[in-house]
Structures are given as structure tokens and as C-alpha cells.
N, C-alpha and C positions, 0 to 999 in steps of 0.2 A: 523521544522521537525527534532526532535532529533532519531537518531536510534544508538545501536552500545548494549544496554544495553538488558538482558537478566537475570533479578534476581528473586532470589527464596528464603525466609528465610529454616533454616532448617528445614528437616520433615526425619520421618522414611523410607515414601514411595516418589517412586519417581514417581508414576501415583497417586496426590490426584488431588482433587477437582482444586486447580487455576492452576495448572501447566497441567492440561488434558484440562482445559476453556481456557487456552492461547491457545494450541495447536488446539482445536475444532474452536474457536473466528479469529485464524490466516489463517485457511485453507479453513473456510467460508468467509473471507473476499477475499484472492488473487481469489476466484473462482465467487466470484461477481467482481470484478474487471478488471479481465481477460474479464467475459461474455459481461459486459459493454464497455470493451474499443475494443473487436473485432465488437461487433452490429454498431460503428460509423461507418458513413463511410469514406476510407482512402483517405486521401488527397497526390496524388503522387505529389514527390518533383519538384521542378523545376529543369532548365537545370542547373540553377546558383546553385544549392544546390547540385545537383551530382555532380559537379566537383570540390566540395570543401570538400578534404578529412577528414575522421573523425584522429584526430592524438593524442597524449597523452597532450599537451597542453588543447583540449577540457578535454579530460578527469579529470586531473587536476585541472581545475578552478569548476570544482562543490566541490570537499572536499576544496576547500581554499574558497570556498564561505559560505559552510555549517561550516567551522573553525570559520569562522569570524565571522557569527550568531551566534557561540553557544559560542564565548567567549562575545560578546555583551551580551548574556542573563545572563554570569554567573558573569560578575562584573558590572553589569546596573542593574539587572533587578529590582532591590528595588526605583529605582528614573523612572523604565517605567513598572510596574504593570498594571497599569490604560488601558497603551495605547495599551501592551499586553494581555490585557483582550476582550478588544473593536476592535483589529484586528482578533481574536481568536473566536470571536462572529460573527463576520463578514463574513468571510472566510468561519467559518464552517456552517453559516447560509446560505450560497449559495449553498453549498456541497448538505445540508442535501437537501436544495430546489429539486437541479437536479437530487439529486435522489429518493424523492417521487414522482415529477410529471408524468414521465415516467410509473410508478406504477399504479398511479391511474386512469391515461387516458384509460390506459389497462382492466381497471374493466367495461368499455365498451364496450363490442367488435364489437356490432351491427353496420351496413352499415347505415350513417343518410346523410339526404343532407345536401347542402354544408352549410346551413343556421343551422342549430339543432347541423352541425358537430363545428363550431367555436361555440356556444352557449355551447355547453360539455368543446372543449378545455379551454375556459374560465373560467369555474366553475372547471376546476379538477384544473388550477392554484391557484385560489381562495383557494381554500381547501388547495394545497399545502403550501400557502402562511402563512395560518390560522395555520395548526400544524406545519409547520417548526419555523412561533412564538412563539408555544405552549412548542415545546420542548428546543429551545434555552432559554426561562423564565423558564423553568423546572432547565437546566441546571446550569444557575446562581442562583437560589432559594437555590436548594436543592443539589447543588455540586454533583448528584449521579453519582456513576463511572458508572450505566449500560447506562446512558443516553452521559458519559463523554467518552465512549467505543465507545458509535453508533455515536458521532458526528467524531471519528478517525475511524472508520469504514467508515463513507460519505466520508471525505479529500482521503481514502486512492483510493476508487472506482475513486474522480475527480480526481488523481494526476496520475493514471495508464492511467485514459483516454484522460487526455489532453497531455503526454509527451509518446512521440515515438522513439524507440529505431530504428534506420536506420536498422542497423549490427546487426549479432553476432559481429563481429569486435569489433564494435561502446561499446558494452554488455559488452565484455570482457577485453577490457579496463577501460571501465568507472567504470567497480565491481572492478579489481583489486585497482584503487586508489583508490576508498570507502573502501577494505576491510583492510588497509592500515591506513587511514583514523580515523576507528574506532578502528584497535590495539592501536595506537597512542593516542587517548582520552582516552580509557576506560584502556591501562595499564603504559603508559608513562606519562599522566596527573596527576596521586598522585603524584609523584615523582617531577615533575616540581612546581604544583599548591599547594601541601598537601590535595588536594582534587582530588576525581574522578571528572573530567568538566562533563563529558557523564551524569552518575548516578546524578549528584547534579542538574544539569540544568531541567533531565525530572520529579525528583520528588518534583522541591518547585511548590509552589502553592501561587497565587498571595488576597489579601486581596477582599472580597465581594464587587464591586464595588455599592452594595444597602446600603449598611454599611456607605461608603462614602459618598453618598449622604445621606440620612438619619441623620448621622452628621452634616453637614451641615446647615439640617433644624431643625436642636432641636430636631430630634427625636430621640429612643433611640431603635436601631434595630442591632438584633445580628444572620445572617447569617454566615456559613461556608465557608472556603476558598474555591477558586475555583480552581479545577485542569484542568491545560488548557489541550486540546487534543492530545500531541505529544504522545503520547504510549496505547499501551493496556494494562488495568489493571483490576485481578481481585484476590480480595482478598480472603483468606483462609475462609474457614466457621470453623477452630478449632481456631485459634490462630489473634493477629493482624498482621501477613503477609501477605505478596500479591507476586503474580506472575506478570511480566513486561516486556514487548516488546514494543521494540521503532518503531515508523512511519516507520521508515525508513529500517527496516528490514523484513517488510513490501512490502513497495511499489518499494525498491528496485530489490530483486526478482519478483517481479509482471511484474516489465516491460519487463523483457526478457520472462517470461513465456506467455505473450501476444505477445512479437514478436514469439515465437513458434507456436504457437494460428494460427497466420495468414498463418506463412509459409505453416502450415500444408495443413491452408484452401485452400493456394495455387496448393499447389501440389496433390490437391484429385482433381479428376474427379467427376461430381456431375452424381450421379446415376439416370439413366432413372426414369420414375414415375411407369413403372412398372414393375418395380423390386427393390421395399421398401427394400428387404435385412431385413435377421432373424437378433435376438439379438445376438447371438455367433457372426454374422461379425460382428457389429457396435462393441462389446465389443473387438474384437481381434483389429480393424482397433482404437480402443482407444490406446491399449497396443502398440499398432506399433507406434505410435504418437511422435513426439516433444513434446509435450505437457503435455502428460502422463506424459513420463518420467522426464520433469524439474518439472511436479508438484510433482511426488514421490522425488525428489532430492530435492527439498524444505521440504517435510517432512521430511524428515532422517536428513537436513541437521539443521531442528528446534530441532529434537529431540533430536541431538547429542548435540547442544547448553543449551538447558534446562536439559539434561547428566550432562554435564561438569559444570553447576552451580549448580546442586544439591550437585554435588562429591566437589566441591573447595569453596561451600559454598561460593560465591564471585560472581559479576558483570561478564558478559563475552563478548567477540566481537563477537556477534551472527554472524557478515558477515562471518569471517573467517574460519565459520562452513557452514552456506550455500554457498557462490561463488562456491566451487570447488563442492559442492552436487547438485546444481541447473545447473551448467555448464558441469560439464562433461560428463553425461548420456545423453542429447540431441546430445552433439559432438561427444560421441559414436555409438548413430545413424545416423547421418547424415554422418557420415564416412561409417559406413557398409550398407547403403542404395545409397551410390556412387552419393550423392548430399550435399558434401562439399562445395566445391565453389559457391552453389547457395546459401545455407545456411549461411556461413560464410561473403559474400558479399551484398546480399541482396537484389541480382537480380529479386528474383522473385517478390518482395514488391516494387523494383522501376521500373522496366518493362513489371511487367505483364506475366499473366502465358503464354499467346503467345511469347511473345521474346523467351522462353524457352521449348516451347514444344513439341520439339525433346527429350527432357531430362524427362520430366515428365512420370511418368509410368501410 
């Protein structure tokens, strides 16, 4: 998962075609992400995992973990192509799985017994099974980015949904040393390396692993590289540029904006059945939201990023534009809605809206 990168070649305008598909591509994706990682259901922590506080140490060993992968890829990766090709196929072939199957079982919706109802679940994996091979062969065939886009599309939905943010605490540490993280690669790395690490790692592209084989047996087959899934890309329809956003800038923000997601869910009372409430409440009770607001703060905080590389014409650390856009609008409400400490601690996600419902309005 490379994140930290945000480029754009030059253009006259700074709303065209790949740079409005990033920002459309990026805000359809945290909103499928979010949708899917709040529908699991939450697994509260244990007694051993609450008393083990979150500290900058954790926080910490994710950018020295993600350091060490992404210098791994950037002076390895010509002697493990192969084998990042075939983890990459892997990985993303599980993704895309978990998330057609959910999809297509839903194209069902009738009540069947219990005998017809495993008889469907069966066939809609089946089917999943069928086009999740369809479009990973897709993938490797024909390198295409729209296919190369939805397989970092699937990773980014499974990676919101399997990892859970405790805290804001937990949030606001762990973005600080990421945003930290990615100054460090994307503007201190030329200067170390003579290369950008960040920008070089997410745009090589490893040799057609059908190529290889095909060699092998005497035959004489000439596919396209294949670009692995770590970014969203979509290129210009005037020129050969492309607009670029890493995984990680991404699904980083995502996670906090799902743990807003929940809080929210926590602290709403669930409305009688009759009294459905007009669209002015449900749109104001959006705008009053955690949620709302770190999803706007993610906006602003993309847009500034794709700003700032259209104007410097250069690579950018997209975190260092979203952290404080994605973090400080939720903190400013949870401050003037006088549920800081439930907010910032996590009370209501590891105790439950009873422990606190003296506090809840």
C-alpha cells in the first residue's frame, strides 16, 4: 500500500477530466468503504485490550513498517516482480470476491426456505467466484487502469473494514506519524535516494507474468506491463498524463471517518417507527454529524492536495493536506456538542451507548 503521492502533469485548467475522476473515484470510494465497514458487525474489545493503552510507539511501528516495505520494493523489486505480481493477484482477488458476493446475494431479496435459501447463497458465490476470475484475467491480459482502479477500489473497502480505529486518540496519532511519514518519502527522499521512493515505487510496473511463461514454452506472446493496484489512476483524455492517488491516502482517512460513522451511530437515538421524520431532518441530522463533517474535511482536504500539485507542478504529501482537513472539523464538533471525552476516548464504541446514557441527548 503506497500512499503519500498526489500528481498531476501540467494542464491549463485545474478542474479537467483526471484530476475531477480522482476526486469523483476517491469520494465514491471512502463512501463505499465507510458504508461497508459500519454494516459489519462490531467486535467489542476485550478486557485485555482496554487496558492496553494506545501510545505513540503503536503509532510509530506502522510508518517504519510501511518504510521498510516501500524501500523493499524500491531496491528489490526487479529480482521479485513475479512474486509481487502473484501476491497482488491474490490479495486483490479476495477483495474484489468480498465484495461482489454481498452484491449479488442482495439481487435476491425474496424470503426462501432454508433449503432454496443455501441453494442461492451457493450460486451467488459461484457467480462471484466466476467474475472475480474474469476480471483478475482481465486484469493481467489487458493491464487496464479502469479494471486496475476497481481492484484498489475492492483492497481499499477490505482494508477500511478489517482495521479498526479504537480512538480519535488512537486516529490522531497514528495520521500524525503517517503525515510525517509521507513528508519524509515524498520530499526528503530525492535528496537522500536521488529519487522520489514514494512516486517511483507506485508507478513501475512489473513485466506480464503470461509473457514469462509463454517464454518458457517457445511461444512468442507480447502483453503489457502490469500495473499493480497501489494507487488510483486515471489518465488524461488530451495528453499522455495521468492524475494519481496513493492507497494509502485513501484508506487512511477512511478509517477515522468510519470511526465517526459509528460514534455517530452511537450517539443517535433510533426514531420511533412512527415518526419516519421529513427529509429537512435527516439532511440537517447529516450536516450536525461526525461524519459529515470529516467527509467534507476529506474533500477540501483532497482538493487542496491536487491545488498545491497542479500550482508546483510536482509530487505532493497528500496526508499533510488531509490530517488537519479530515481531523479538525469532527473535533470541532464534538467539542461544541459537549462530547469530547466520549469522542476522543472511545467510550461509547467500547462500552456501549448504556454505559453513557446520561450523556447522550
Amino acid at each position: 500500500m503506497e500512499n503519500g503521492e498526489t500528481t498531476s502533469m501540467p494542464s491549463t485548467l485545474l478542474v479537467n477530466a483526471d484530476t475531477l475522476g480522482i476526486f469523483v473515484v476517491a469520494i465514491a470510494t471512502i463512501w463505499h468503504a465507510v458504508y461497508r465497514a459500519v454494516s459489519l458487525p462490531l467486535v467489542r474489545p476485550t478486557e485485555s485490550t482496554q487496558d492496553t493503552p494506545w501510545s505513540w510507539k503503536h503509532a510509530l511501528f506502522v510508518p517504519l513498517l510501511a518504510s521498510c516495505a516501500l524501500l523493499v520494493a524500491y531496491f528489490f523489486f526487479d529480482y521479485l516482480q513475479f512474486l509481487y505480481v502473484i501476491f497482488n493477484a491474490s490479495i486483490a482477488a479476495f477483495c474484489v470476491f468480498l465484495t461482489l458476493q454481498p452484491l449479488i446475494r442482495r439481487c435476491d431479496r425474496k424470503p426462501l426456505p432454508p433449503t432454496q435459501a443455501h441453494v442461492s447463497a451457493v450460486f451467488a458465490t459461484l457467480i462471484s467466484f466466476v467474475v472475480t476470475g474474469f476480471i483478475i484475467l482481465r486484469w493481467i491480459l489487458t493491464a487496464s487502469w479502469v479494471v486496475t482502479d476497481f481492484l484498489a477500489f475492492c483492497l481499499c473497502a477490505f482494508f477500511v473494514s478489517a482495521l479498526r480505529l479504537p480512538s480519535a486518540k488512537a486516529a490522531s496519532m497514528l495520521f500524525v506519524a503517517l503525515m510525517f511519514y509521507d513528508i519524509f518519502w515524498v520530499f526528503i527522499s530525492p535528496i537522500l535516494f536521488q529519487k522520489n521512493v514514494m512516486v517511483t515505487v507506485a508507478v513501475q510496473e512489473a513485466p506480464n507474468p503470461v509473457n514469462q511463461l509463454a517464454h518458457k514454452l517457445s511461444y512468442s506472446v507480447n502483453l503489457p506491463s502490469v500495473a499493480l493496484p497501489v494507487k488510483i489512476e486515471i489518465p488524461s483524455p488530451i495528453d499522455q498524463s495521468a492524475a494519481m492517488l496513493g492507497l494509502g491516502d485513501i484508506v487512511v482517512p477512511a478509517l477515522f471517518i468510519a470511526y465517526c460513522k459509528r460514534v455517530d451511530e452511537a450517539m443517535t437515538r433510533p426514531r420511533p417507527a412512527h415518526q419516519p421524520g421529513s427529509l429537512l431532518h435527516a439532511l440537517r441530522t447529516f450536516w450536525r454529524s461526525l461524519y459529515c463533517r470529516s467527509l467534507l474535511g476529506f474533500s477540501l482536504g483532497l482538493f487542496l492536495a491536487i491545488y498545491m500539485s497542479e500550482l508546483f507542478d510536482a509530487p505532493q504529501p497528500a496526508l499533510i493536506y488531509l490530517v488537519p482537513c479530515v481531523l479538525l472539523p469532527p473535533f470541532a464538533l464534538a467539542v461544541r456538542m459537549g462530547r469530547w471525552n466520549l469522542f476522543w476516548s472511545g467510550a461509547l464504541l467500547h462500552e456501549g451507548a448504556a454505559a453513557v446514557g446520561e450523556e447522550l441527548v
